[in-house]
N, C-alpha and C positions, 0 to 999 in steps of 0.2 A: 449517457448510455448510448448505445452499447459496449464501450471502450471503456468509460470512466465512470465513476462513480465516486459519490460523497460517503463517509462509514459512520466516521462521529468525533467531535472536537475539530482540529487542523487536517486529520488522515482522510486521504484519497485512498480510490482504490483503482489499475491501470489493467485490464485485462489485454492479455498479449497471448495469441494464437504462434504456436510453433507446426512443425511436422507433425510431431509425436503426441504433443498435450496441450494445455493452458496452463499459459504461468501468470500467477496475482503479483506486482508490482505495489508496495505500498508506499506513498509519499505525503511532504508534506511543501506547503506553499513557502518560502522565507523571504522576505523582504522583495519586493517588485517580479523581478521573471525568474527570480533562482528556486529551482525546485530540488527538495533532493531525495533520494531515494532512500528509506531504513528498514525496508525488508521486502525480497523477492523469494517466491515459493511457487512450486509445482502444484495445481490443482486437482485436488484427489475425494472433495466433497462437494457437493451443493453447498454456497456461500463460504463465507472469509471463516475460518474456525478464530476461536475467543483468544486462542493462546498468543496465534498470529498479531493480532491487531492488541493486546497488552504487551507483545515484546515491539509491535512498533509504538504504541504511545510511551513505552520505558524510554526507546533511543530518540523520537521527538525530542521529547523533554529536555534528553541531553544534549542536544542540538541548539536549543532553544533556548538555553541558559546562558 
């Protein structure tokens, strides 16, 4: 915090300050220092919405396999 955050399972969450808005960053840790990135979105509510973070643990998964 303030930058990073844990969500649930493998998923990070990287908040990223622009001009204009906040954009949510979501990642996941793989093997030693490679992180990768499976979904970035523009911030438009208080906290990560549900759909967000089930279509990153969809593409985890697929990563992860």
């Amino acid at each position: 915090m303030p930058h990073v955050r844990h969500l649930e399972g493998q998923l990070w969450e990287m908040r990223l300050r622009g001009r204009d808005s906040i954009a949510q960053a979501i990642y996941i840790a793989v093997r030693g220092r490679r992180v990768v990135v499976v979904r970035v979105f523009v911030k438009k509510t208080d906290g990560t919405p549900r759909r967000e973070i089930r279509l990153a643990l969809r593409r985890a998964e697929e990563i992860l396999q």
